[in-house]
Backbone bond lengths (Angstrom), bond angles and torsions (degrees), N, CA, C in turn:
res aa  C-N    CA-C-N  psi(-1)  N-CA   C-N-CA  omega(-1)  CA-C   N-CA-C  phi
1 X - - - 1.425 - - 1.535 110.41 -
2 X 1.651 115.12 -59.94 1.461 93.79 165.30 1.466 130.15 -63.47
3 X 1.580 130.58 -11.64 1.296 121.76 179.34 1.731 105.57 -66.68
4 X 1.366 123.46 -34.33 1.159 125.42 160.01 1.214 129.17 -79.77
5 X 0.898 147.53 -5.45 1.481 144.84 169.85 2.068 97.05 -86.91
6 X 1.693 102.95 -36.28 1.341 92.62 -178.19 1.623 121.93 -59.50
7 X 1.596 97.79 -24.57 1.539 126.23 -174.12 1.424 99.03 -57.85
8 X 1.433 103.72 -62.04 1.716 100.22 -165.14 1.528 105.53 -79.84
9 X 1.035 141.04 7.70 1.539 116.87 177.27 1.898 83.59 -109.93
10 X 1.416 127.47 4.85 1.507 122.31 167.64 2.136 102.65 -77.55
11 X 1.576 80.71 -72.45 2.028 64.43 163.76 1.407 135.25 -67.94
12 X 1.074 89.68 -26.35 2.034 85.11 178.90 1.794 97.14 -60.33
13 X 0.957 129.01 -26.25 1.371 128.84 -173.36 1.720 108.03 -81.53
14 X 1.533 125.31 -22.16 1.001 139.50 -169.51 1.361 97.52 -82.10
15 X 1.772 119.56 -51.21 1.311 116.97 169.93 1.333 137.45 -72.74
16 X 1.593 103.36 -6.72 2.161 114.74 158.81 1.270 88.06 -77.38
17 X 1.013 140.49 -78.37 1.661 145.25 -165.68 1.946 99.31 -17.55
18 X 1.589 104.67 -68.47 1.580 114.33 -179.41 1.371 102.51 -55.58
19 X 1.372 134.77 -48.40 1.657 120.34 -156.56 1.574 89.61 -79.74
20 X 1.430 130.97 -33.46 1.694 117.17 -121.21 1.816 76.00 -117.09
21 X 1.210 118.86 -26.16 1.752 104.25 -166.13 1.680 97.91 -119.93
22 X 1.428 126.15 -14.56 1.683 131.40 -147.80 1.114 91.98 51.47
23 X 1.166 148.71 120.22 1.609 168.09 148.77 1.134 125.02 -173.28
24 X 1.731 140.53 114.11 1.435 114.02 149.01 1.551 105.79 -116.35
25 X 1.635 99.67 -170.84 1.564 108.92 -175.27 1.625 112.11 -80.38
26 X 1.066 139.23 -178.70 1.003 124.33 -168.69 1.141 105.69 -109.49
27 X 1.690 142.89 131.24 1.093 118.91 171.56 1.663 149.71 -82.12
28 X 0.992 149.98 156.93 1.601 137.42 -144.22 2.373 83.66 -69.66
29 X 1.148 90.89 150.51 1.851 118.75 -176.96 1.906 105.59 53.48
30 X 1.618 90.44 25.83 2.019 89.34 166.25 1.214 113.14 -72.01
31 X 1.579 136.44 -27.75 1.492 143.66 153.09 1.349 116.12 -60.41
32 X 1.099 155.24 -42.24 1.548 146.45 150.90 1.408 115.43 -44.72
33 X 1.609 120.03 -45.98 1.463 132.69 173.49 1.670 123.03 -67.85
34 X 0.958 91.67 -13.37 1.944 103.34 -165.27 1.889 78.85 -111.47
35 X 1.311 145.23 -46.81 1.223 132.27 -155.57 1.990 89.41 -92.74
36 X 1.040 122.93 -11.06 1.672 118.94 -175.31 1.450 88.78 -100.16
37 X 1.239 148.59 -52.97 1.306 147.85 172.88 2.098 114.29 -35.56
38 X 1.627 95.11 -48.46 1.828 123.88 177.31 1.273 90.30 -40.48
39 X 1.771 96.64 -70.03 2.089 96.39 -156.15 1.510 111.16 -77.91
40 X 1.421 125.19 -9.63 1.333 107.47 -170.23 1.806 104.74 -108.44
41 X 1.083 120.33 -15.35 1.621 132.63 167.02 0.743 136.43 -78.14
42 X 1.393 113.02 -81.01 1.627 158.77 156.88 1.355 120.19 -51.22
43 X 1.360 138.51 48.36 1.005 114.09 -146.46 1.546 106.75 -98.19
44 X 1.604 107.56 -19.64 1.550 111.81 140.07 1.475 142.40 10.93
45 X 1.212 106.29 -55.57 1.531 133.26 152.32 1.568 98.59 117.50
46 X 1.325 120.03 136.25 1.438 117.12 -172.49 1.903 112.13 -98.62
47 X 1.067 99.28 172.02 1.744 103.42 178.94 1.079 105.37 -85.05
48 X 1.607 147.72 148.20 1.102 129.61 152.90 1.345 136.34 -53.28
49 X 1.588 111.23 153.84 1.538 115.13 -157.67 1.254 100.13 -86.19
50 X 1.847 108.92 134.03 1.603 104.21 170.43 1.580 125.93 -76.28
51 X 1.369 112.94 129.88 1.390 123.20 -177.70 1.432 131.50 -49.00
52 X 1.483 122.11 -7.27 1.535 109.10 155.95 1.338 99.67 -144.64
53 X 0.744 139.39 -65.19 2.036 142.02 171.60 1.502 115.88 -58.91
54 X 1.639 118.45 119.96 1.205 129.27 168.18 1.549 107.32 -92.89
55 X 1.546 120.34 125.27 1.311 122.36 178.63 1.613 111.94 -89.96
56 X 1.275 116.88 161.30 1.584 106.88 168.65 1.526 118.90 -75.96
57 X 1.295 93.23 -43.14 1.806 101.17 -170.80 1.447 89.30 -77.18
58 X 1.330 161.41 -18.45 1.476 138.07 155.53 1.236 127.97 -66.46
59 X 1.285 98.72 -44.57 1.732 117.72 -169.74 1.818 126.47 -117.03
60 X 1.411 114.24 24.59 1.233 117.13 -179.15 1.313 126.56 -0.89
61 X 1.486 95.56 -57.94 1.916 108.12 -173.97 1.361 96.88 -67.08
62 X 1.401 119.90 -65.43 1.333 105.86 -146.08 1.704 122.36 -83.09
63 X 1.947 89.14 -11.05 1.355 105.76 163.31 1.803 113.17 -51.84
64 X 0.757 116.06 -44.66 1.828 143.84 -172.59 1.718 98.62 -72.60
65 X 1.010 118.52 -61.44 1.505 127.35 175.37 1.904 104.01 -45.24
66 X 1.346 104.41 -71.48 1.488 123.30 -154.66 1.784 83.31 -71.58
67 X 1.166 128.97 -31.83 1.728 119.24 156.90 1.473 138.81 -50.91
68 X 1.191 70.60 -33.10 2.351 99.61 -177.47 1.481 85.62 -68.24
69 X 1.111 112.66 -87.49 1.569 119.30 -169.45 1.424 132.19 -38.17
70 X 1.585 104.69 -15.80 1.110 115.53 -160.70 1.812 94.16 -87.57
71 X 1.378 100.99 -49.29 1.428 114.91 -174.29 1.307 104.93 -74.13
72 X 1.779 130.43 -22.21 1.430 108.64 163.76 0.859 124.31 -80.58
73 X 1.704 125.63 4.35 1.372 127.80 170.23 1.382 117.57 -78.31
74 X 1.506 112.74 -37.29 1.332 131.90 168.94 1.380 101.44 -62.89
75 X 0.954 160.03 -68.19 1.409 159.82 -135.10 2.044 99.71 -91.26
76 X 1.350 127.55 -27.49 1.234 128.92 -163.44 1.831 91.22 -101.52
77 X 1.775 102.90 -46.20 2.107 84.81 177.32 1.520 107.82 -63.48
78 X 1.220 130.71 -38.40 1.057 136.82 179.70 1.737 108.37 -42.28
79 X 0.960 113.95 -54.85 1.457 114.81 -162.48 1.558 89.81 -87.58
80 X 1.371 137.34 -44.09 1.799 128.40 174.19 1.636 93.30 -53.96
81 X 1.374 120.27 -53.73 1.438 108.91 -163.60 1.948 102.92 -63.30
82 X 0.974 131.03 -57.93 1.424 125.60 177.92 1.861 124.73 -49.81
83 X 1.539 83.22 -28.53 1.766 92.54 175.69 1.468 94.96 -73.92
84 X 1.343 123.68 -60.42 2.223 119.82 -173.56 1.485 98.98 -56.16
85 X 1.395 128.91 -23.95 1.561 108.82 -169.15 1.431 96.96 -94.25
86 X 1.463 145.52 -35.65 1.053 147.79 168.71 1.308 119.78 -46.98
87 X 1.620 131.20 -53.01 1.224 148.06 145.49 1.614 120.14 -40.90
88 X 1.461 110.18 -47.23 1.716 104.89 170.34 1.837 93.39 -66.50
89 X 1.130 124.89 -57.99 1.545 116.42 -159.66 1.683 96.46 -56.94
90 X 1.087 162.74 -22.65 1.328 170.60 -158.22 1.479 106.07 -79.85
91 X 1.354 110.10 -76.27 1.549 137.53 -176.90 1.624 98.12 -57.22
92 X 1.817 122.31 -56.25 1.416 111.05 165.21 1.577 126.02 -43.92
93 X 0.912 101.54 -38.84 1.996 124.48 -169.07 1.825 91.52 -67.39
94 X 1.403 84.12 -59.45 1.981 72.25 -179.08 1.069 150.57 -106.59
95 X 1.577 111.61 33.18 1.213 154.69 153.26 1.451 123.32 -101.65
96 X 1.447 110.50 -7.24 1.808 114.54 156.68 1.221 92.17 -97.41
97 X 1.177 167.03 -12.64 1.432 177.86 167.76 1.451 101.08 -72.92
98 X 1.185 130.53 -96.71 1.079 100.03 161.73 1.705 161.50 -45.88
99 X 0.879 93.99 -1.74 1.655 117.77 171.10 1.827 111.45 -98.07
100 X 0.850 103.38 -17.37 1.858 103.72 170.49 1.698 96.47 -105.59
101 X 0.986 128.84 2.95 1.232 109.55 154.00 1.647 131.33 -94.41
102 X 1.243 97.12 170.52 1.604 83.30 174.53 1.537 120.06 -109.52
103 X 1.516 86.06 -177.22 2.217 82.58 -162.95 1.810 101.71 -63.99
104 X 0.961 93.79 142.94 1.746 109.56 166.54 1.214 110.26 -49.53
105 X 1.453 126.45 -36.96 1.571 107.29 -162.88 2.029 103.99 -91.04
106 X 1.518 107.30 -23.76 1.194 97.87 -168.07 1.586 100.72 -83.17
107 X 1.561 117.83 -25.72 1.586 106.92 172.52 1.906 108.31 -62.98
108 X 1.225 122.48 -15.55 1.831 120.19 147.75 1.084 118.18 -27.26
109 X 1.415 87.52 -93.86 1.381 123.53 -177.58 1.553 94.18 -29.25
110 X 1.201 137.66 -67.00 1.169 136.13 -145.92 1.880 131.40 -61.85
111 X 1.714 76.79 -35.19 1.570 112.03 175.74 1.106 118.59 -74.63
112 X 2.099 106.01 -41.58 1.338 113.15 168.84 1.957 116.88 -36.94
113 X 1.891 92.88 -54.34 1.459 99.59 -139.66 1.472 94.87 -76.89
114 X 1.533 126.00 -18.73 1.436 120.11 169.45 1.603 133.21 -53.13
């Protein structure tokens, strides 16, 4: 749970980075994607892609792309992180539940001895 919660305040920070500076990071196969985008679009010939920061005013598309992803990453821990906290609150719930009850055999016994 914290390796994901650490996750999403890593992209949520990726997406202040995009609104607050126009920049994100690049994401892992943005150089295979930006050079398959070159030959089938662009055929113009493209600049090379910068190695960790995507700008807006350079890279529109992939600025926009490496955003998409960013926020479907946010939107998918989000919903794993609410599903483990929903599921921990469950398993807590019914294990204080069971613990305010009493043992099975002496509520027997009890019925027996009446």
């Amino acid at each position: 749970m914290a390796f994901l919660s650490a996750g999403m305040v890593f992209v949520a920070y990726e997406v202040y980075c995009a609104w607050a500076y126009r920049v994100v990071r690049s994401i892992p196969f943005t150089r295979e994607l930006y050079d398959l985008y070159c030959h089938l679009v662009a055929n113009s010939g493209c600049s090379g892609l910068p190695s960790t920061w995507i700008s807006f005013k350079a890279y529109p598309i992939l600025f926009f792309a490496s955003l998409a992803v960013a926020i479907a990453v946010i939107v998918v821990l989000g919903i794993l992180l609410s599903f483990l906290f929903r599921s921990w609150q469950n398993q807590r719930r019914n294990l204080d539940r069971r613990d305010s009850r009493p043992p099975m055999d002496s509520a027997i016994r009890e019925s027996i001895d009446r």
